[in-house]
C-alpha positions in Angstrom: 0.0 0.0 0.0 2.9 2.1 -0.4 1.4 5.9 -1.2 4.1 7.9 -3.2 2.6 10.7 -1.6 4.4 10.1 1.7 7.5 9.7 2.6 7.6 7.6 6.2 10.5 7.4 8.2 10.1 4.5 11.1 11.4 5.7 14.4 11.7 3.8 17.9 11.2 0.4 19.0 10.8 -0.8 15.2 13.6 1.0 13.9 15.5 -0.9 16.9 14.4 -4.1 15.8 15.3 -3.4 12.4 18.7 -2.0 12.6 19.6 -5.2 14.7 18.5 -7.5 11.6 20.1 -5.4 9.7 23.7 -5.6 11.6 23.2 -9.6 11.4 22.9 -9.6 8.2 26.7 -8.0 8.1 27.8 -11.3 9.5 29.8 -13.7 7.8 26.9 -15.8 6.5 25.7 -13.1 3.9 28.8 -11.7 2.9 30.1 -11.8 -1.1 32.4 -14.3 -1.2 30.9 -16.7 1.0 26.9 -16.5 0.2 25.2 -19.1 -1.7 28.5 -21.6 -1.6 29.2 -24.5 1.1 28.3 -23.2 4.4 26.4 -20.5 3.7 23.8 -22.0 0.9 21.2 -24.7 1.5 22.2 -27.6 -0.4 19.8 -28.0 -3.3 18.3 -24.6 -3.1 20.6 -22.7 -5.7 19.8 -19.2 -5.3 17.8 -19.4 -2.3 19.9 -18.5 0.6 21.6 -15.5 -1.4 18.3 -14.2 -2.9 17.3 -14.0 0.5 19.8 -12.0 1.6 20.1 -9.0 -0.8 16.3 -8.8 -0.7 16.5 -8.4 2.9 19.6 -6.2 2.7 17.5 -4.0 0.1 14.7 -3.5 1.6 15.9 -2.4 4.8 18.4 -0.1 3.5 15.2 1.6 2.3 13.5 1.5 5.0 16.7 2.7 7.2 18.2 5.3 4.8 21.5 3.5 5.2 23.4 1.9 2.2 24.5 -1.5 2.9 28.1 -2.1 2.9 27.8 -5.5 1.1 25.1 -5.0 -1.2 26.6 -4.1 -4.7 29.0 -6.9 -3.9 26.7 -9.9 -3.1 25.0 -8.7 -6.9 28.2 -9.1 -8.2 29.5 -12.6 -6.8 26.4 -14.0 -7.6 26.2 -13.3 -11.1 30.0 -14.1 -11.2 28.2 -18.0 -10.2 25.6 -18.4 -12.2 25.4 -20.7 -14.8 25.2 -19.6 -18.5 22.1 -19.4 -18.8 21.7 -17.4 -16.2 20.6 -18.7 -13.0 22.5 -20.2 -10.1 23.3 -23.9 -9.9 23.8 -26.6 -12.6 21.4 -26.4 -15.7 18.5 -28.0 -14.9 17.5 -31.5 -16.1 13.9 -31.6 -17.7 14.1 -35.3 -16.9 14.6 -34.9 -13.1 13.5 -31.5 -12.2 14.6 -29.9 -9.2 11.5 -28.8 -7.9 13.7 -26.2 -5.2 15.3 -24.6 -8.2 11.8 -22.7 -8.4 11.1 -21.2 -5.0 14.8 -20.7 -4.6 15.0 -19.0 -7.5 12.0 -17.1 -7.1 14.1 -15.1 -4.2 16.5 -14.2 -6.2 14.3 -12.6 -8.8 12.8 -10.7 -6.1 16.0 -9.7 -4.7 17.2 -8.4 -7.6 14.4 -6.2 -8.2 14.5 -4.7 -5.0 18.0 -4.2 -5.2 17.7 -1.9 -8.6 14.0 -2.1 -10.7 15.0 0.2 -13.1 18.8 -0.8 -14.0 18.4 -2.0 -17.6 21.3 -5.0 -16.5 19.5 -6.6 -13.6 16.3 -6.2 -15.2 17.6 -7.9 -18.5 19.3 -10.5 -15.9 15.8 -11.4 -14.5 14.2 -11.7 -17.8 17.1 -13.9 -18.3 15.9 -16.2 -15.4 12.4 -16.3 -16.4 13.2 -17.2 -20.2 15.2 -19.7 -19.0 14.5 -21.2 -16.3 10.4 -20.9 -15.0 8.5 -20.1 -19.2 9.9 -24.1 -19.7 8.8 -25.3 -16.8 5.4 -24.4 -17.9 5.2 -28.0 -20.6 5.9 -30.2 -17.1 3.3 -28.6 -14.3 1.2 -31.2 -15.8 3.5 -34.1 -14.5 3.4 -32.1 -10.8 1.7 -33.5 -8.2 -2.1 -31.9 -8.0 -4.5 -34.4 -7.6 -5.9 -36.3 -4.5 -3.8 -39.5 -3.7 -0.9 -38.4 -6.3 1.5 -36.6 -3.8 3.7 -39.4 -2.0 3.4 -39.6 1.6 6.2 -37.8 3.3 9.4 -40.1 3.8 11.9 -36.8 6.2 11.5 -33.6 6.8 13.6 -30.9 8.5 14.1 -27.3 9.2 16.2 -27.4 5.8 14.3 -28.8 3.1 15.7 -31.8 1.4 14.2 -33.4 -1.9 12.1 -36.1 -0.5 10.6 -38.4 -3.1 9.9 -38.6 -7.3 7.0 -38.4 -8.9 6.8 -38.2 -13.0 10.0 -36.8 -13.4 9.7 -34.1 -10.6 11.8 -34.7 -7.6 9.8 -32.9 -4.8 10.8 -31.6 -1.9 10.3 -32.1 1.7 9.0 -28.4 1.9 6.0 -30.1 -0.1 4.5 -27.6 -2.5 7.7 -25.4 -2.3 7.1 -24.8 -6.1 4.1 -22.2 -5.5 6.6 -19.8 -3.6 7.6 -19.4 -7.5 4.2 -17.5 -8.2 5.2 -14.6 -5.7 8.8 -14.1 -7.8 7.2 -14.6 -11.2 4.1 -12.2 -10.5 6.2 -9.7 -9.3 8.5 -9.8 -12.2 5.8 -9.7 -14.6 4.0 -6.8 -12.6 7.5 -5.0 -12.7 8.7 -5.5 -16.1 5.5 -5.7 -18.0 5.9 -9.7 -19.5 2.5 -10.0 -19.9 3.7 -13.6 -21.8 3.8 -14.8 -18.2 0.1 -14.7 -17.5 -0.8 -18.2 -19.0 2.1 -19.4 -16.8 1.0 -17.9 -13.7 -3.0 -18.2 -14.3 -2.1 -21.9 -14.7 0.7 -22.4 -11.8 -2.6 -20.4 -9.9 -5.2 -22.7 -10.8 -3.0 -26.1 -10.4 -2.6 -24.4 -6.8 -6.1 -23.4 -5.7 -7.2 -26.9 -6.9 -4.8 -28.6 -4.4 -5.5 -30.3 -1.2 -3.2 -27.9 1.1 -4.2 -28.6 4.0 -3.6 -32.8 3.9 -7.0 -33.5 4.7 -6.9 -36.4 1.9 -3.2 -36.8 1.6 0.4 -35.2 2.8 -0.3 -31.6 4.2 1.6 -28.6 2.7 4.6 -26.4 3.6 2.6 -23.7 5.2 5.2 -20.8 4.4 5.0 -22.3 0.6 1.6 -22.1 0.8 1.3 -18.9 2.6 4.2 -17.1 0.0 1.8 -18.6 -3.7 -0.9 -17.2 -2.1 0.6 -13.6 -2.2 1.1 -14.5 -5.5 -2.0 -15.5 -6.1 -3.1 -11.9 -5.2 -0.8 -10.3 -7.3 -2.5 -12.1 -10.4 -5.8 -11.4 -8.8 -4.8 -7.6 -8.8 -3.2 -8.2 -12.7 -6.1 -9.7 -14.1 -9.1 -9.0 -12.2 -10.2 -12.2 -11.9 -12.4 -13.0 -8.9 -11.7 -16.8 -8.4 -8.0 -16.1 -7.5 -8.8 -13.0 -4.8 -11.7 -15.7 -3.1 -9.3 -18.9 -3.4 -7.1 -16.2 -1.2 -10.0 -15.7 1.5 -10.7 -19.5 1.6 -7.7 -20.4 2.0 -6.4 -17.9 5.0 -9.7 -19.2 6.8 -8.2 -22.8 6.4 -4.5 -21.8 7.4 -6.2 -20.0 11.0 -8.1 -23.6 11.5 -5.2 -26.0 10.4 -1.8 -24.2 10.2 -1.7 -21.3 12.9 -0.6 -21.9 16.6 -2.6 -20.6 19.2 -0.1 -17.5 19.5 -0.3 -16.7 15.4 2.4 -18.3 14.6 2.1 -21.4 12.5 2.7 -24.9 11.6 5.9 -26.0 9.6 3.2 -28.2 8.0 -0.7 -27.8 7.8 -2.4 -29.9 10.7 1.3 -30.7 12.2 2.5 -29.2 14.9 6.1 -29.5 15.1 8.0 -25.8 14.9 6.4 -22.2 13.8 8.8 -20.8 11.5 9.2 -16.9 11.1 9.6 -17.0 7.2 5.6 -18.4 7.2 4.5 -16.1 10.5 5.8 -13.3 8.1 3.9 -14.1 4.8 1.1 -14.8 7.2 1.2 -11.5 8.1 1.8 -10.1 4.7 -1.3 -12.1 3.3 -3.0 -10.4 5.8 -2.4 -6.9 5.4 -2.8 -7.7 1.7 -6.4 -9.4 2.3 -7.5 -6.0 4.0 -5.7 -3.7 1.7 -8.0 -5.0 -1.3 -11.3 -6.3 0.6 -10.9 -3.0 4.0 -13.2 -6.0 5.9 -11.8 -5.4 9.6 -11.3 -8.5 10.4 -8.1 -9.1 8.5 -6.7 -5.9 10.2 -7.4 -7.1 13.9 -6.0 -10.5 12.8 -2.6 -8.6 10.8 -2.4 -6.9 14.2 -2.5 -10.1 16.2 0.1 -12.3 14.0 2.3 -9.2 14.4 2.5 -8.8 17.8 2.6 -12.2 19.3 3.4 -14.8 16.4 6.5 -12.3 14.3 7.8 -10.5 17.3 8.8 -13.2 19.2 10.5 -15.1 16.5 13.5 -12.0 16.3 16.5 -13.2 18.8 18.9 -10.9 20.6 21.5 -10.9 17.5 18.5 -9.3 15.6 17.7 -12.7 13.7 14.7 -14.6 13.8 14.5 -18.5 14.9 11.8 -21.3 15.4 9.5 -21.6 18.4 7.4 -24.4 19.6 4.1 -24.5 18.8 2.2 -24.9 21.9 0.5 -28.2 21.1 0.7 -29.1 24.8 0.0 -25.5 26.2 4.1 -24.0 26.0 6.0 -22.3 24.4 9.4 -23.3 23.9 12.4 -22.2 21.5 13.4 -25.3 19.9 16.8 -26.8 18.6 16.3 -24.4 15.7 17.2 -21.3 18.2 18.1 -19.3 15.0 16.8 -20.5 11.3 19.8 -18.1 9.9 19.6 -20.1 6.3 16.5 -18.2 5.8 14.0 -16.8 8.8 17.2 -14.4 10.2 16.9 -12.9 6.0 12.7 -12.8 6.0 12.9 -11.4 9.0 15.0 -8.0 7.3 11.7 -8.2 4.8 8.9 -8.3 8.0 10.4 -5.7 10.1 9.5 -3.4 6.8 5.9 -4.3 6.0 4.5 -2.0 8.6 6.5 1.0 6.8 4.2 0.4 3.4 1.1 0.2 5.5 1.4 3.1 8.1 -0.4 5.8 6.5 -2.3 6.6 3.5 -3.6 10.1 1.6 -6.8 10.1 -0.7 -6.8 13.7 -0.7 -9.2 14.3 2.0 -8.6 11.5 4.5 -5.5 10.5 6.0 -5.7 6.4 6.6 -3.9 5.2 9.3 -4.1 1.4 10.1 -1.1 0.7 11.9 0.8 1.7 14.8 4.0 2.6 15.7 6.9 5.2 16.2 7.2 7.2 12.5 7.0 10.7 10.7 5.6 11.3 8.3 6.0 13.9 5.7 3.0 14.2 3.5 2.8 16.2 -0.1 2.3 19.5 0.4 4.5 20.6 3.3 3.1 18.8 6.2 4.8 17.0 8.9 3.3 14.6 11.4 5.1 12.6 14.0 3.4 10.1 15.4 4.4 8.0 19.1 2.3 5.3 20.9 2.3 3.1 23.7 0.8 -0.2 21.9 0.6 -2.8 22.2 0.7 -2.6 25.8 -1.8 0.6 26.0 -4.2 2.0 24.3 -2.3 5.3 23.4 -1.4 7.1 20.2 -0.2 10.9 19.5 -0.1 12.8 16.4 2.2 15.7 16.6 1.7 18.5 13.5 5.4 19.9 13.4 4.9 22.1 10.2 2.6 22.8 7.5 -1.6 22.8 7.5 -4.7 21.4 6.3 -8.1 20.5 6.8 -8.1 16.6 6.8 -10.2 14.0 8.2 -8.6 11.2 10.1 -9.0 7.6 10.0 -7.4 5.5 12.9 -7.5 2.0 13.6 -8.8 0.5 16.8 -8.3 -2.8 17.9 -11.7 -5.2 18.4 -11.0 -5.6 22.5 -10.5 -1.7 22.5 -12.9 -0.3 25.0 -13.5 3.6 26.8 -12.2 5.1 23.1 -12.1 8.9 23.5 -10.0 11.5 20.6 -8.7 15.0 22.4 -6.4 16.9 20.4 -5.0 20.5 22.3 -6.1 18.7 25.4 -9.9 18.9 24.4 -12.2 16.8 23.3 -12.9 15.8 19.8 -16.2 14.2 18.3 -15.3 11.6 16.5 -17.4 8.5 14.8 -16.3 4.5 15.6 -17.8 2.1 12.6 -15.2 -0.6 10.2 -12.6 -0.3 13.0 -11.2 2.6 12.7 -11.9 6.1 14.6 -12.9 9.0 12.3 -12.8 12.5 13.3 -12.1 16.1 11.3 -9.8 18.6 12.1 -8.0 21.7 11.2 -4.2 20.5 11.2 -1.5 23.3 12.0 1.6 23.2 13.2 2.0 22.7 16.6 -1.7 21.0 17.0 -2.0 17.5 19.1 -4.1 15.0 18.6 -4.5 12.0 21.2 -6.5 8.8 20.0 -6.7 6.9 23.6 -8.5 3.8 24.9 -8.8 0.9 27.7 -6.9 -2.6 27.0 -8.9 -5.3 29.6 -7.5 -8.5 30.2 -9.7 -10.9 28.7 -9.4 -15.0 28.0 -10.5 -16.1 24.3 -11.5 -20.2 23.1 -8.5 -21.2 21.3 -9.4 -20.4 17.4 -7.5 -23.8 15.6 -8.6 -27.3 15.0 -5.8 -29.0 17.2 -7.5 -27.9 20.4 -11.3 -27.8 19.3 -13.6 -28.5 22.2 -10.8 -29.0 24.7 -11.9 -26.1 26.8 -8.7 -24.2 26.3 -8.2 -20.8 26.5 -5.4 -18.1 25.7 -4.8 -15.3 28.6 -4.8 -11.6 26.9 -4.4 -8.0 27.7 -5.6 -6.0 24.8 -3.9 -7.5 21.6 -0.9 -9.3 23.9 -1.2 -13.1 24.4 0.5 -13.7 27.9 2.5 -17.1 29.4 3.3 -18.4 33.0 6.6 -19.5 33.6 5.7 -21.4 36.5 2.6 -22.6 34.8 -0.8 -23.8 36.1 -3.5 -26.0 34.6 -6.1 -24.7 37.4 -8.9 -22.7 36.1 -8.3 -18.9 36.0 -10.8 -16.3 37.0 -10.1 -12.9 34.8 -11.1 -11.2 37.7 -7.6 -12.1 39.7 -5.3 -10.5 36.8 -4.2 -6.8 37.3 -1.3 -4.8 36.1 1.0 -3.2 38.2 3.8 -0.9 37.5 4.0 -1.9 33.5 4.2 -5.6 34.6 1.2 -8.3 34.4 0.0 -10.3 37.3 -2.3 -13.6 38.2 -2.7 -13.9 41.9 1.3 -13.3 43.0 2.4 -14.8 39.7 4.2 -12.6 37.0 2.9 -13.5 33.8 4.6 -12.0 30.6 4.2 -10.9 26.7 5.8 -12.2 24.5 6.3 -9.6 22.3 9.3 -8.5 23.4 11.8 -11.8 24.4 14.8 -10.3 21.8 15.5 -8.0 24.7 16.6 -11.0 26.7 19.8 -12.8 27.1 20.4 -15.8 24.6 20.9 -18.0 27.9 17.9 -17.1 29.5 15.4 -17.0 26.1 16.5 -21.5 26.1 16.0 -22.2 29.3 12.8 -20.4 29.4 9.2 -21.7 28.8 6.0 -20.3 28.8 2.4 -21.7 29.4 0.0 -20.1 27.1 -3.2 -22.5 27.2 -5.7 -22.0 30.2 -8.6 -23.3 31.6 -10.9 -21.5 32.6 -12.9 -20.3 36.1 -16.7 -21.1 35.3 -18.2 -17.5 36.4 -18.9 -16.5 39.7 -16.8 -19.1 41.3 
């Protein structure tokens, strides 16, 4: 949703979060040289791991205003790798196809583009790669796997994806239906170049998706972070042809991913309907897809939902280095980090691409109304000569301030409010404003001037919600909130918990005598203590009056 109109500059506890990614990925692992070759590549993902990287590295040195130090170097090993026709690892076999090469590959496209979209070189490169490597691939999607009982069951699968089994001439990957992360990279590069000759490709790659059992009901379950990534490319085609099926296969589908792939703190499965580690790089297109769902439908619900996966399933994936690593996924009530403390062969890199969705989103100009759906720590400087800094306390209060530092206009003002938001009141020079409260947001009119105020405040309760996946249906289970903020015991307690008992105190959450905490926020912890710690997220509940 990126409006040309405004330039926004992320300040405070974002900005903090994304200068750290950014200094990890300054570390050995993603330096030219050394990224994308033995240790720093995953084997059988040519182009993956270094793809990765400079789109990470890209977009944050946008978002930061800071030139990466490694950048124009990593562009320049890797196409000092690639093969001759183009792309990275061996030519590809028609006969045994490398389904990896795809997705990986797909990262690298996207990288590129991010890196420079209007250098005629790298754009000729990437039309390179799509002539060569994903426009003949379009005779053999017929061989893929697509129908009910054809997939293989799944033989290993690890953090790492590994190629798995074979099936007409495809070798598929443990990452099963890895391929469809290909329709984000080729949508974008045909949105950004103008191949319109990739439409059959990607209408077809789209339909072959939408018509597949994702969710294993019938056969083995999909990669949800493949899953979640083809359906943002599913959108793109949506938004490039119009055509209806593709934006509703998009709606069904993120309905199906909250029943059978997202943990109970909006994270998700590695795999639909198996609960074995969330992994940031799918918590991040999860949030993406999100944002994206709302951005083209405005229905509320995808907001409050965006706003949830943001600040309890992608926060707590980012570690005190500033990458991002794998969590448990509270199938028996914790949360845990697991033996994947830090995914840095790809989550640590998505990460660098998370941290700057909220940047694109964060405010909006029609003309008349100024559209703000997030929150967070930012200036903005809007066409025309005005300058608004805006600070809030979320997510633990309900607090945000707009500050006019120059320019003026008459505008009306559209800020979200979260669902469990209660008492909402809008002052601005320390007197109250009217405002109307309808499609989540607040709406009020004012005269804006330098100097002028404007204070959006409201009440966070602490609340208990029925666990919203299949894995715990009709267990009587429920998550512990304040406002948007899932919270965990460390000592943990199955007995039933009356809301009534919780309070805050000094900034810090209570039960009884027992601290409980966010999660939000574990990067500011010490390596040591975030693996030894574990939190209890899954409740019962007092029955009332007792």
């Amino acid at each position: 949703m990126n409006d040309a109109r405004i330039k926004t500059t992320v300040e405070g506890e974002l900005r903090a979060r994304a200068i750290k990614n950014f200094a990890r990925l300054h570390d050995a692992p993603y330096r030219p040289g050394a990224v994308g070759l033995r240790p720093y590549c995953s084997e059988g993902w040519p182009g993956d791991w270094e793809g990765r990287a400079l789109l990470a590295l890209s977009l944050l040195s946008k978002q930061l205003g800071v030139q990466s130090a490694f950048a124009d170097g990593i562009v320049s090993w890797i196409k000092s790798i690639c093969n001759a026709q183009g792309y990275r690892g061996e030519i590809i076999d028609w006969e045994n196809i490398n389904e990896q090469f795809f997705p990986s590959h797909s990262w690298l496209m996207r990288g590129l583009l991010e890196y420079a979209p209007d250098d005629a070189e790298i754009r000729g490169w990437v039309g390179k790669i799509l002539d060569n490597l994903y426009l003949p691939m379009a005779k053999y999607l017929e061989n893929y796997p697509q129908r009910e009982g054809e997939r293989p069951p799944l033989r290993q699968g690890g953090a790492q994806g590994a190629l798995d089994n074979r099936f007409r001439g495809w070798l598929l990957s443990s990452d099963i239906g890895c391929l469809f992360i290909s329709l984000d990279g080729i949508s974008e590069a045909c949105e950004r170049l103008g191949r319109e000759d990739l439409l059959p490709l990607l209408r077809r790659m789209a339909d072959i998706f939408i018509r597949v059992d994702h969710t294993g009901k019938d056969g083995a379950p999909l990669q949800t972070h493949a899953c979640l990534s083809g359906m943002r490319g599913i959108l793109r085609v949506y938004r490039l042809t119009g055509d209806k099926r593709y934006l509703e296969a998009a709606r069904q589908f993120f309905a199906d991913y909250m029943r059978y792939g997202m943990s109970e703190y909006y994270a998700n499965f590695d795999w639909f309907r198996t609960p074995s580690w969330s992994e940031p790089c799918g918590v991040i297109d999860s949030y993406m897809l999100a944002m994206e769902l709302w951005d083209i439908t405005r229905e509320r619900r995808y907001l409050d939902i965006a706003t949830l996966i943001w600040y309890n399933g992608v926060l707590m994936g980012q570690r005190p280095n500033g990458g991002f690593g794998c969590d448990s996924c509270a199938e028996d009530g914790w949360v845990r980090t697991t033996d994947f403390y830090e995914a840095f062969w790809c989550c640590t890199m998505r990460g660098g691409e998370g941290l700057g969705i909220p940047q694109r989103y964060a405010m909006s100009w029609d003309g008349e109304d100024l559209l703000i759906p997030l929150h967070m720590d930012a200036l903005f400087e809007i066409e025309g000569g005005l300058r608004i800094r805006e600070r809030t306390r979320m997510p633990r209060e309900g607090a945000v301030e707009f500050e006019v530092l120059s320019g003026q206009k008459e505008a009306r003002l559209r800020v979200f409010i979260p669902e469990c938001a209660k008492n909402l009141r809008v002052e601005m020079d320390g007197s109250a404003l009217a405002f109307s409260h309808e499609d989540g947001f607040a709406s009020f009119q004012c005269a804006l001037r330098a100097g002028s105020r404007i204070r959006v405040l409201w009440d966070f309760c602490f609340h208990m919600e029925p666990t919203v996946g299949d894995l715990h249906a009709g267990a009587g289970l429920y998550t512990l909130r304040h406002g948007v903020l899932i919270l965990g015991a460390r000592k943990g307690t199955m007995a039933p918990l009356d809301p009534e008992r919780l309070r805050m105190q000094d900034g810090a959450y209570f039960y009884g005598q027992e601290e409980l905490e966010p999660l939000f926020d574990r990067y500011l912890k010490s390596d040591e203590r975030l693996k030894a710690e574990a939190h209890q997220i899954l409740f019962r509940k007092a029955p009332e009056g007792k």
